[in-house]
VEXKETOR-55905 format. One record per residue (C-alpha): chain; residue number from 0; z, x, y. Coordinates in nm, 3 decimals, m for minus. Layout:
   chain     n         Z         X         Y
       A   NUM         Z         X         Y
...
***
This chain:
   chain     n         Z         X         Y
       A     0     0.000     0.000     0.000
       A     1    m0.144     0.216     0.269
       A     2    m0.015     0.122     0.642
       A     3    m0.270    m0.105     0.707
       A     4    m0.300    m0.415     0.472
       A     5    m0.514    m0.590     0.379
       A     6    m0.881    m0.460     0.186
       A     7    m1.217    m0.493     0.279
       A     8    m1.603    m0.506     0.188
       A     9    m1.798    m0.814    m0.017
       A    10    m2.157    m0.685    m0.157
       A    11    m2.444    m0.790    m0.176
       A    12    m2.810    m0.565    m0.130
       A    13    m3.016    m0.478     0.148
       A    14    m2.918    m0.655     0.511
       A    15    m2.670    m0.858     0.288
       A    16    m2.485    m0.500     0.184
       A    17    m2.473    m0.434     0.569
       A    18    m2.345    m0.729     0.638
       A    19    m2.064    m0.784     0.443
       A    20    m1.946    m0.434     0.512
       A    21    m1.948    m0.579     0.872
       A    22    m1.725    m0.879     0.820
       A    23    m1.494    m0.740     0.631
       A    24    m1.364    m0.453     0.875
       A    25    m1.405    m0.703     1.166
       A    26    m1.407    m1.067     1.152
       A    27    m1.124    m1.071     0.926
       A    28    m0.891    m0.729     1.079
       A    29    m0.831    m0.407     0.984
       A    30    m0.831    m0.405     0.616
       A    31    m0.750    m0.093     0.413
       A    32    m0.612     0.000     0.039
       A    33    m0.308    m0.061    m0.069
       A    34    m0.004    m0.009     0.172
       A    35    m0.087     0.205     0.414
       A    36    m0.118     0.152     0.760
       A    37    m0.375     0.249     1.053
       A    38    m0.330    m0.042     1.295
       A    39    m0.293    m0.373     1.383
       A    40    m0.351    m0.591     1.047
       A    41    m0.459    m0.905     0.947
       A    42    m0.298    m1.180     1.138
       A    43    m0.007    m1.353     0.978
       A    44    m0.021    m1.709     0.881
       A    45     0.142    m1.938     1.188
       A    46     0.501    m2.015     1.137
       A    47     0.481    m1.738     0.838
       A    48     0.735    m1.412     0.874
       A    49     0.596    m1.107     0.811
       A    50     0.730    m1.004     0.434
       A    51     0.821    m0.604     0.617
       A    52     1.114    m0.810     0.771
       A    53     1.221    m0.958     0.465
       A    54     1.388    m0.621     0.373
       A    55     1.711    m0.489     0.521
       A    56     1.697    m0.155     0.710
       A    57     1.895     0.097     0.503
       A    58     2.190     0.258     0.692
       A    59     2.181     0.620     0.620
       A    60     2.573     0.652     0.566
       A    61     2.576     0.393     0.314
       A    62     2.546     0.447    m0.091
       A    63     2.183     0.341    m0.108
       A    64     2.082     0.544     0.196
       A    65     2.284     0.886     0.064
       A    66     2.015     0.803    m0.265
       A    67     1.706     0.772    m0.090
       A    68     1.767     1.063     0.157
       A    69     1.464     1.195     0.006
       A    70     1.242     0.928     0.067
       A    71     1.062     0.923     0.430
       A    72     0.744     0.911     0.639
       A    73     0.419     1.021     0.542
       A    74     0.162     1.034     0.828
       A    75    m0.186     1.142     0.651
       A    76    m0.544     1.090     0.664
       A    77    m0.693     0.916     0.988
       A    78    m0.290     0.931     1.122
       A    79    m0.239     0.610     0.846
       A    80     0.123     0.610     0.795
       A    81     0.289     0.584     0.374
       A    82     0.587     0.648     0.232
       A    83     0.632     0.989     0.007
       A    84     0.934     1.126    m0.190
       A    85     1.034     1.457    m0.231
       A    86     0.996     1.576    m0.608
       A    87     1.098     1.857    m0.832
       A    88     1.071     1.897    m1.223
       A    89     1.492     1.955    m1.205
       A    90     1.758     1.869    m0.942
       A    91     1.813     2.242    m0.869
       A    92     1.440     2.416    m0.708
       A    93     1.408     2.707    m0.632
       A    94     1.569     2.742    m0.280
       A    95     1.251     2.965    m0.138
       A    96     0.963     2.753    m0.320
       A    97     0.795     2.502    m0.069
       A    98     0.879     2.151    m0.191
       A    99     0.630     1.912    m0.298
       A   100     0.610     1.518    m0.204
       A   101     0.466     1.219    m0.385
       A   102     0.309     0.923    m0.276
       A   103    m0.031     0.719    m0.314
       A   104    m0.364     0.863    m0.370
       A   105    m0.505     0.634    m0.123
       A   106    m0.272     0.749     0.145
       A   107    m0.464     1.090     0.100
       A   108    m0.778     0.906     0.161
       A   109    m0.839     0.485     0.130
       A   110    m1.235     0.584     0.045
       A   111    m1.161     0.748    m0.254
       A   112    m1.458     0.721    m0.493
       A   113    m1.380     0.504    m0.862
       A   114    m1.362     0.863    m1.093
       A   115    m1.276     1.101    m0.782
       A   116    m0.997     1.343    m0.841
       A   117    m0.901     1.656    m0.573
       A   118    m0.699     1.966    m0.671
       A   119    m0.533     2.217    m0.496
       A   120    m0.693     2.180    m0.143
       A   121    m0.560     2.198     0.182
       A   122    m0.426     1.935     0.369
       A   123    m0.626     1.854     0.721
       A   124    m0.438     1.976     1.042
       A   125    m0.209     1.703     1.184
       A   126    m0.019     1.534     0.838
       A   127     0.316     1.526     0.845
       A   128     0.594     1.378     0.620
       A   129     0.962     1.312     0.791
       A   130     1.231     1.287     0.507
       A   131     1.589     1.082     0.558
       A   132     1.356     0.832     0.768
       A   133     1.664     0.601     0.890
       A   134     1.710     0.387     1.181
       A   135     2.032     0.527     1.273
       A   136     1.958     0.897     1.242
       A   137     1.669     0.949     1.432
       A   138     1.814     1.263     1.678
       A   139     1.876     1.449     1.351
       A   140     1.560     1.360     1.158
       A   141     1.305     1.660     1.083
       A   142     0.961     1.630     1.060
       A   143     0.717     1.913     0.849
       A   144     0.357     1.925     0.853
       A   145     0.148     1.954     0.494
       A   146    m0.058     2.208     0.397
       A   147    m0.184     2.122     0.052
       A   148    m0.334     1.831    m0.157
       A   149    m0.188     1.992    m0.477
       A   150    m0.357     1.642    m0.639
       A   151    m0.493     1.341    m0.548
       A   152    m0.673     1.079    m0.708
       A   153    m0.738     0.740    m0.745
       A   154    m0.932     0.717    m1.131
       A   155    m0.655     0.495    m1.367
       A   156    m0.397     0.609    m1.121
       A   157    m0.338     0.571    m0.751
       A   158    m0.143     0.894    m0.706
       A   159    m0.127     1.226    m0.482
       A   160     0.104     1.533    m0.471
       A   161     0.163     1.667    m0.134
       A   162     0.296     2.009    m0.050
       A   163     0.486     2.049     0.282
       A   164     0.564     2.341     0.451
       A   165     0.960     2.338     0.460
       A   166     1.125     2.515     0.150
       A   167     1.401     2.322    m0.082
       A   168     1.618     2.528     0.066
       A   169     1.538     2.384     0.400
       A   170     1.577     2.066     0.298
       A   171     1.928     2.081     0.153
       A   172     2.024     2.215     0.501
       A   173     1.992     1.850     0.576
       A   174     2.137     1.725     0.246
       A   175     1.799     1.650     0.122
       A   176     1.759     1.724    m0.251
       A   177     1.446     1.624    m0.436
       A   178     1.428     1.328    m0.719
       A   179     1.272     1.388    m1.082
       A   180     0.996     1.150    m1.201
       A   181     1.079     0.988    m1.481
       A   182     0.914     1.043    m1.845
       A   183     0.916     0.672    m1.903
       A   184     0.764     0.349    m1.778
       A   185     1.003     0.053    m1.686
       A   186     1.007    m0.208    m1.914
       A   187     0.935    m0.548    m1.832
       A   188     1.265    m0.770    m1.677
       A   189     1.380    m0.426    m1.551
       A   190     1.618    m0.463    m1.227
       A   191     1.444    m0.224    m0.974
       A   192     1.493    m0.109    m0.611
       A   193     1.206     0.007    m0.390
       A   194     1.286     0.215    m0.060
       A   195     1.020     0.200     0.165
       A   196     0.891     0.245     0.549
       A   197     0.683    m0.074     0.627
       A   198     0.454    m0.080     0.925
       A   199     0.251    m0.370     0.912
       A   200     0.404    m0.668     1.139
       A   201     0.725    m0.511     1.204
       A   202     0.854    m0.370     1.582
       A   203     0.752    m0.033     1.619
       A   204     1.114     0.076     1.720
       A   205     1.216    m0.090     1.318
       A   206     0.961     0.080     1.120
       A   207     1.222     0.272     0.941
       A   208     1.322     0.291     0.536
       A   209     1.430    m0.056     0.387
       A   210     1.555    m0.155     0.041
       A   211     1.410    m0.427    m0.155
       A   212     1.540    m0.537    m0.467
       A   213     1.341    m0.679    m0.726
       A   214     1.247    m0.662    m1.090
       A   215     0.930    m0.533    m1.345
       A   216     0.751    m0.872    m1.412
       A   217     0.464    m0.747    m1.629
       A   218     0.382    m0.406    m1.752
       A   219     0.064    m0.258    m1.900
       A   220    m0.130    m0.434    m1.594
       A   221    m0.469    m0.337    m1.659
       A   222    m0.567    m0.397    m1.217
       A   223    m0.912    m0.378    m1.000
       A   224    m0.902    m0.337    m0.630
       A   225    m1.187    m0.248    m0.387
       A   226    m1.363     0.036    m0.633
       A   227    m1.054     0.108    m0.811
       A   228    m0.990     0.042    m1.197
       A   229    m0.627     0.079    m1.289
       A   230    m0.399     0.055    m1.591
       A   231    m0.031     0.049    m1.725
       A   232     0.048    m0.057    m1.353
       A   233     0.359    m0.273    m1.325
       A   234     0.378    m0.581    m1.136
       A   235     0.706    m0.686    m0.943
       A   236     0.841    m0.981    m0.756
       A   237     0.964    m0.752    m0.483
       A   238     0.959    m0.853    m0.144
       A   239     0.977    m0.750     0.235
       A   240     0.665    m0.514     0.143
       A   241     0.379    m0.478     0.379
       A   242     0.148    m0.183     0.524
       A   243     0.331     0.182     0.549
       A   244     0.505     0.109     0.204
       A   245     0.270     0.228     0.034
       A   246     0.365     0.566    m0.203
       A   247     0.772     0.375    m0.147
       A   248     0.986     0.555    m0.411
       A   249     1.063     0.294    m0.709
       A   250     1.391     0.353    m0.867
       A   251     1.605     0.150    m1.121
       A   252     1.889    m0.059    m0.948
       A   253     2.069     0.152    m0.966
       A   254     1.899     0.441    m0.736
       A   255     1.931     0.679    m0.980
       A   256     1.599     0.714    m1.200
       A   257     1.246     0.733    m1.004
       A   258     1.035     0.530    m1.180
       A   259     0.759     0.445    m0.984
       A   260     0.530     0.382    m0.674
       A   261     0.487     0.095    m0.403
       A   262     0.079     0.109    m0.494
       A   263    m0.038    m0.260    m0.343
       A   264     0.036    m0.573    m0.274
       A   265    m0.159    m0.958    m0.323
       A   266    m0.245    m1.009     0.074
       A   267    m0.167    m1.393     0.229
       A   268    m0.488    m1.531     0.394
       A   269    m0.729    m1.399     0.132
       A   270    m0.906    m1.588    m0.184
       A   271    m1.027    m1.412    m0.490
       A   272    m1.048    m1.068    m0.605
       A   273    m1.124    m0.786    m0.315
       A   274    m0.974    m0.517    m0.083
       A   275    m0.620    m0.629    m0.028
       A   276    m0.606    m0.906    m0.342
       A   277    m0.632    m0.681    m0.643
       A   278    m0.682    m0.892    m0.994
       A   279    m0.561    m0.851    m1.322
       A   280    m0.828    m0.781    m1.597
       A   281    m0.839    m0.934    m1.944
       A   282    m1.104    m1.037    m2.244
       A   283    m1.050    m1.429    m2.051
       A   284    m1.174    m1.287    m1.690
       A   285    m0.996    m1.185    m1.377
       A   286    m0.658    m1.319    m1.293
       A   287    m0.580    m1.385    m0.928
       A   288    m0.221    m1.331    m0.900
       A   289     0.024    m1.526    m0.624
       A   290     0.016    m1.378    m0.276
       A   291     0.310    m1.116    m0.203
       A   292     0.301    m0.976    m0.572
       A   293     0.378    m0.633    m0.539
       A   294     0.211    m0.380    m0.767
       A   295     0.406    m0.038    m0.859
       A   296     0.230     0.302    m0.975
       A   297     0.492     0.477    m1.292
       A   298     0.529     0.827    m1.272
       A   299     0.550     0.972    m1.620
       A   300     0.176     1.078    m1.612
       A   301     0.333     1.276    m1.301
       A   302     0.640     1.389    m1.491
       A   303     0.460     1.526    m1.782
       A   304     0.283     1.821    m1.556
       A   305     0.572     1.930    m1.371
       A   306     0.780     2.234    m1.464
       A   307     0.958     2.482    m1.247
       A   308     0.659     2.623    m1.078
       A   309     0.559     2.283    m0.943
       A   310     0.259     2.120    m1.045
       A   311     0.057     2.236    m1.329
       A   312    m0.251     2.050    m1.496
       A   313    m0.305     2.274    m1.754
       A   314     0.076     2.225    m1.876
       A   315     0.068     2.139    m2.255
       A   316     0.100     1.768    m2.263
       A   317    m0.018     1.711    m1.875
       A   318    m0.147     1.335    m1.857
       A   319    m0.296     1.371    m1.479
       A   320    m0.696     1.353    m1.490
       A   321    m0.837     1.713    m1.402
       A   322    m1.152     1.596    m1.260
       A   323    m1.385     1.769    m1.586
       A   324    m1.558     1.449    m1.680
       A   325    m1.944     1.335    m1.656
       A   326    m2.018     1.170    m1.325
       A   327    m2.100     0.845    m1.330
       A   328    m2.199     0.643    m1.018
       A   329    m2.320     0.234    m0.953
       A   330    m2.304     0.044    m0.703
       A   331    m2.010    m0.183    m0.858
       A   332    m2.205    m0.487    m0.846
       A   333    m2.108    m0.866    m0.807
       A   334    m2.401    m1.071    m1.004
       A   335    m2.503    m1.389    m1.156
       A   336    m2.593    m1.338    m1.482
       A   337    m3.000    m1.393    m1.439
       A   338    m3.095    m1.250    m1.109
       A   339    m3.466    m1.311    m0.964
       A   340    m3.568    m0.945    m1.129
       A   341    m3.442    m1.120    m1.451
       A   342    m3.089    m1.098    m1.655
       A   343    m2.836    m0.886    m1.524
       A   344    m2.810    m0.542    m1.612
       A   345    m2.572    m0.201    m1.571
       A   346    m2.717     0.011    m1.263
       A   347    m2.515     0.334    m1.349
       A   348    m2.664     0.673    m1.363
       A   349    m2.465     0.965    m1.515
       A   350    m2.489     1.330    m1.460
       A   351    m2.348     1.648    m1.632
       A   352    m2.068     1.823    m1.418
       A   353    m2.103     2.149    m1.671
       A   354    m2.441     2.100    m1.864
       A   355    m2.313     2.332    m2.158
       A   356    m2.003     2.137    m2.182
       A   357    m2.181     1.746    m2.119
       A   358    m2.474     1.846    m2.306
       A   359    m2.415     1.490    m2.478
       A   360    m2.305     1.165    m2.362
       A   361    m2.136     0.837    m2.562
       A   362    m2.081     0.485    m2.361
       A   363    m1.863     0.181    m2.458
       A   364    m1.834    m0.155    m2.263
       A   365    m1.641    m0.439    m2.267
       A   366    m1.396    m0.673    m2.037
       A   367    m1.196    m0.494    m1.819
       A   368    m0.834    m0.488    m1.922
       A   369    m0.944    m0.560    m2.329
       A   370    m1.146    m0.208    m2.336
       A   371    m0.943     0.126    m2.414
       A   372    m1.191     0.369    m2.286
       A   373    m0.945     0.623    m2.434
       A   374    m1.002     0.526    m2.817
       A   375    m1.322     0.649    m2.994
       A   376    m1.360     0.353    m3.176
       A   377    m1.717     0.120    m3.011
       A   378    m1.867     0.459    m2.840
       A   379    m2.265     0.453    m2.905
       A   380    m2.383     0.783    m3.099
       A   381    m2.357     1.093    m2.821
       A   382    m2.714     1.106    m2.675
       A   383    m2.882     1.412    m2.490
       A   384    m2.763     1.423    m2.147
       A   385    m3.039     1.610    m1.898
       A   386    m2.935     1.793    m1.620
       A   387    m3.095     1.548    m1.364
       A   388    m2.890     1.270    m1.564
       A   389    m3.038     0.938    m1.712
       A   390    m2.970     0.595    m1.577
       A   391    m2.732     0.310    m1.807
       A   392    m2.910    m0.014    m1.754
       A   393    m2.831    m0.245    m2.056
       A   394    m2.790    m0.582    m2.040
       A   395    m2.465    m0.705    m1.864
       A   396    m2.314    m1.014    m2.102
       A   397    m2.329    m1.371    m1.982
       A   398    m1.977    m1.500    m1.924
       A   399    m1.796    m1.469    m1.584
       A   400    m1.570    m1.175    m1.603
       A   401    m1.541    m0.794    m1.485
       A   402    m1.671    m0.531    m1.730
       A   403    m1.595    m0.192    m1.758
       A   404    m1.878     0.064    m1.880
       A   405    m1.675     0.395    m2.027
       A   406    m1.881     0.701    m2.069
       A   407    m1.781     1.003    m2.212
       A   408    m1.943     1.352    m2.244
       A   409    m1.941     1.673    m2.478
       A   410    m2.118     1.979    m2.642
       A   411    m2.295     1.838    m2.942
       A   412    m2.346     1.533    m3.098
       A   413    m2.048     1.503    m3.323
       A   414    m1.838     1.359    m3.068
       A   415    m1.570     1.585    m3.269
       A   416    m1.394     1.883    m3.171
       A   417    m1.111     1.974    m2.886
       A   418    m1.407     1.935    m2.568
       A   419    m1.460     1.573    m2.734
       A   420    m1.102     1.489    m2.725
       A   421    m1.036     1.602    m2.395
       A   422    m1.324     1.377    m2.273
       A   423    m1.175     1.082    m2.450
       A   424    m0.854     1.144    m2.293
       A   425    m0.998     1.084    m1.980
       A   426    m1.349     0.877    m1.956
       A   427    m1.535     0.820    m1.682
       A   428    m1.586     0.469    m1.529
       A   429    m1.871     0.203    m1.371
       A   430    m1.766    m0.169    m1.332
       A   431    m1.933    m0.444    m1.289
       A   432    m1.858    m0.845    m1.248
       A   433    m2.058    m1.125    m1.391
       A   434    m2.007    m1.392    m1.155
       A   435    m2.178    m1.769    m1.217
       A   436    m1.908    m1.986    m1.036
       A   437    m1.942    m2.107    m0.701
       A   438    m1.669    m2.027    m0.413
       A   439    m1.365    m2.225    m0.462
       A   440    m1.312    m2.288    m0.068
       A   441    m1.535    m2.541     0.147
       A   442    m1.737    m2.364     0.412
       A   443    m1.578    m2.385     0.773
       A   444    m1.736    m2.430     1.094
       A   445    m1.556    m2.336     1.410
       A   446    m1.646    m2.516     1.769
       A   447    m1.549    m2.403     2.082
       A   448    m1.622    m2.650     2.411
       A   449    m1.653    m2.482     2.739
       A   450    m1.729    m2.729     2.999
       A   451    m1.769    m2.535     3.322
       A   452    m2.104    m2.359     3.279
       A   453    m2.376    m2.363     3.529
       A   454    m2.570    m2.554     3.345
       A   455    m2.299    m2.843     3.202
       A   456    m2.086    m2.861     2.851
       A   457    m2.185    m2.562     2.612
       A   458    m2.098    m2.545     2.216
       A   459    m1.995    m2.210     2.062
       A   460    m2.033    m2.224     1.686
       A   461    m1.988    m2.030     1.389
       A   462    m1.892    m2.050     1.064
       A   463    m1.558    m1.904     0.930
       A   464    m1.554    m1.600     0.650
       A   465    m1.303    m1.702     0.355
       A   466    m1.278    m1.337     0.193
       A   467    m1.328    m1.289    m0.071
       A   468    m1.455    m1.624    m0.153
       A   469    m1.742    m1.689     0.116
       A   470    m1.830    m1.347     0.318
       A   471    m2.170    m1.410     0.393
       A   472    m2.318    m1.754     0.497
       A   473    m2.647    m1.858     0.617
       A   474    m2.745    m2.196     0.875
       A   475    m2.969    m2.345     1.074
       A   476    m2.939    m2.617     1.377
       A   477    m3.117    m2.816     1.582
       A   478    m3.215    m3.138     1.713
       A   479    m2.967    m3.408     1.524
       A   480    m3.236    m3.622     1.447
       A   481    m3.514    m3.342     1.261
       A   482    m3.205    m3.143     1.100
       A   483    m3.102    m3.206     0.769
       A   484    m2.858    m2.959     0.614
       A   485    m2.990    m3.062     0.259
       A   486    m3.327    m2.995     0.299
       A   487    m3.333    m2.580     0.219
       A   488    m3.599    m2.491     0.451
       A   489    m3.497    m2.350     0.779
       A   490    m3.209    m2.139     0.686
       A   491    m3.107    m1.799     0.801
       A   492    m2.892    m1.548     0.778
       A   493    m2.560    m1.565     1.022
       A   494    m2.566    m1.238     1.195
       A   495    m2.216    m1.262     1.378
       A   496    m2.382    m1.416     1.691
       A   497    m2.227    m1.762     1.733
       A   498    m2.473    m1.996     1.836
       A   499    m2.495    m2.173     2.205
       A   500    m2.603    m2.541     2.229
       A   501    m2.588    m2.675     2.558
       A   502    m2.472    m3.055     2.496
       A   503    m2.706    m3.185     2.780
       A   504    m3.006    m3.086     2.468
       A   505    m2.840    m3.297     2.189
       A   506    m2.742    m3.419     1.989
       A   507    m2.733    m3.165     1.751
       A   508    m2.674    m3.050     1.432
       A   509    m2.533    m2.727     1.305
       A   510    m2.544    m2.641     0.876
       A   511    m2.389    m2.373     0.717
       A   512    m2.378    m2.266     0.311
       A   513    m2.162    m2.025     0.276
       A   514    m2.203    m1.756    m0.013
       A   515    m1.991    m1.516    m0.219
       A   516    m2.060    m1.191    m0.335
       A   517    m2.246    m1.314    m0.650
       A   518    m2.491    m1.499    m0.409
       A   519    m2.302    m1.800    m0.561
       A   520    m2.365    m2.105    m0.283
       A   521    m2.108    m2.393    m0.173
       A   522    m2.275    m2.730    m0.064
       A   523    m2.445    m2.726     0.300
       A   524    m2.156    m2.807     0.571
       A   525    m2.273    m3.043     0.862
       A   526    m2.120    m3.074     1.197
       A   527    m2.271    m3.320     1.457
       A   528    m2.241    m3.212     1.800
       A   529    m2.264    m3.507     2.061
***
């Protein structure tokens, strides 16, 4: 949950593409991944509180906040404010080794690519992360700048390891002492807290660490946001989280065991599955969970590559990604299943990232959140991969639902051996969603009157966006008595202008369909103008 909720971006092709990508980082706010924060958000619903001040500021005297004394600020890429942790493989670092922080992947960067993972680079001038970030210490509070992305990535995981540039030593100066990630996964009906730094709708002189209490209401979440395929993500009925929590440390309730990772959170004011509402996967489709359902990242895959030297993929029995895999790239499409061109079909093309070592490549598919890309068992025999790579374009299935296409790559064609394994250990991923059902929401029309123009009473209209339901439409309007919004001829696509009918020229009428990102149409809306 990067500092700026909500998510953004429909899809279509051509203008369509273009104009989605429009919308969705304008007519609706700033949206952005997860919990971090940028800016001003998406608008809260009237008479709705913000959740951020649901949560009670943490006092840092008090038992909770002498726990989560290592739990702060992180201000990172494009100044978008998270939350980060201070981590060590043991409670007792070395006091002259430069400590290392943990938060979100997507508080690194929110653009992340679906199979993109970064290792050991350095961190861009300006990020900084503030530790013991409590309202009522603020003349004492420290703040270091970071100077490496030990590891960042967003593939299965939304995850990053920071490295500052104060020492552990430093930080136990100020009675800061890092947490250890635990080796396990909270079950489900866990009680959990979650210390976090929300942004998003609260006063910028309260945008300080609060403590939400809460518990694990599903594990093994198998989740999809934006570009993002996710698994063994647990969801929560925590509240009072909003933009800025994102990367918030997740402990058990009693503050002692760090668990977990704010990640992202089910965004008020939005429909469907998109930037901001992340859905569950399974063989029956995509499950749209209740607004405010919070989302938390475990940390064992972090746990099992730490040792006293800090972070270490190569650690026997290191979980993290390394980033070695085929590349795979698509354009994660939203279709019907038979397009004009014909059925639906995959629209990924792979490459070799070492053409000794992906001389081959295997693919599975199947319904996102039912497919293990991880077990051999429903790969296709390993085919020659060229240099220049080959394009997947089977045939998508039929039935409304996301799919996942897995593709893994090796030496030979045995699809045996240690190379094999560590390819199956971590696949590569394209998605795409077979979409045949039209938007659940009626299209909306908005009118605005203003009757002191030059030339008498003047209509504004528009239609309304309904992400991620409706986010493109197209209309038409005219004279009342030649324009009928069931007759298809005459339509356009809306191009953000609204449109300006001087009332002294009606009647009129104004039609809209709206269309989501399947090209899946409501019925024509009709507004008479007088």
């Amino acid at each position: 949950m990067r500092d700026t909720v909500p998510h953004r971006r429909g899809i279509r092709r051509g203008i369509r593409r273009g104009l989605r990508r429009t919308f969705a980082t304008g007519a609706a706010g700033l949206v952005v991944a997860g919990l971090s924060w940028g800016g001003p958000a998406h608008a809260a619903e009237p008479g709705r509180e913000r959740a951020a001040q649901e949560a009670p500021l943490l006092d840092s005297g008090s038992a909770a906040g002498r726990k989560f004394r290592s739990t702060g600020r992180l201000v990172g890429g494009d100044g978008t404010t998270c939350t980060a942790t201070i981590i060590h493989s043991s409670a007792r670092p070395d006091p002259a080794q430069k400590a290392l922080i943990l938060s979100n992947g997507h508080c690194v960067s929110d653009v992340m690519k679906t199979n993109e993972v970064v290792a050991d680079r350095a961190a861009p001038e300006g990020w900084t992360f503030t530790p013991a970030y409590f309202h009522d210490n603020t003349a004492e509070q420290r703040t270091f700048s970071v100077d490496r992305v030990v590891y960042a990535t967003m593939k299965g995981i939304d995850v990053s390891v920071l490295r500052i540039s104060a020492t552990y030593g430093d930080l136990a100066k100020l009675g800061v002492t890092p947490r250890t990630p635990a080796a396990h996964r909270p079950a489900q009906g866990t009680r959990l807290q979650a210390a976090h730094a929300p942004a998003d709708g609260v006063e910028e002189g309260k945008r300080f660490l609060r403590l939400s209490e809460c518990a694990a209401t599903g594990t093994g979440v198998a989740l999809h946001e934006y570009t993002w395929l996710w698994r063994d993500f647990v969801r929560t009925d925590c509240r009072g989280i909003s933009g800025g929590s994102s990367g918030g440390a997740v402990t058990t309730v009693d503050g002692t065991e760090l668990v977990g990772m704010l990640n992202t959170v089910s965004t008020p004011g939005y429909f469907g599955c998109g930037l901001g509402r992340p859905c569950e996967g399974g063989a029956s489709g995509l499950v749209v969970p209740p607004d405010d359902t919070v989302y938390v990242t475990p940390v064992d895959a972090v746990a099992s590559c730490l040792d006293g030297a800090g972070l270490q993929l190569d650690r026997p029995g290191c979980r993290l990604d390394r980033g070695e895999q085929v590349e795979v790239t698509s354009s994660g499409q939203q279709t019907q299943s038979t397009t004009p061109q014909g059925p639906a079909r995959w629209d990924a093309h792979v490459t070799p990232l070492d053409g000794r070592r992906h001389a081959y490549v295997a693919f599975k598919t199947g319904p996102f959140g039912a497919t293990d890309c991880t077990r051999r068992e429903g790969y296709s025999r390993p085919q020659d991969l060229p240099a220049k790579g080959l394009d997947y374009s089977e045939l998508l299935p039929g039935r409304d639902n996301l799919y996942v296409l897995c593709a893994v790559g090796g030496p030979d064609a045995t699809a045996q051996g240690a190379a094999w394994a560590r390819s199956f250990a971590h696949p590569s991923y394209a998605y795409a969603r077979v979409d045949n059902t039209p938007p659940t929401v009626a299209p909306e029309v908005n009118v605005q009157r203003f009757d002191d123009e030059p030339d008498g009473t003047v209509y504004w209209v528009r239609p309304v966006y309904a992400p991620f339901e409706i986010t493109s439409y197209r209309i038409k309007y005219g004279p009342k008595a030649a324009t009928h919004c069931a007759d298809p001829d005459g339509y356009h696509y809306f191009l953000g202008i609204p449109a300006s009918l001087k009332a002294s020229e009606g009647p009129w009428t104004y039609c809209a369909i709206g269309y989501d990102n399947a090209d899946n149409p409501t019925p024509p809306k009709t507004v008479d103008l007088p």
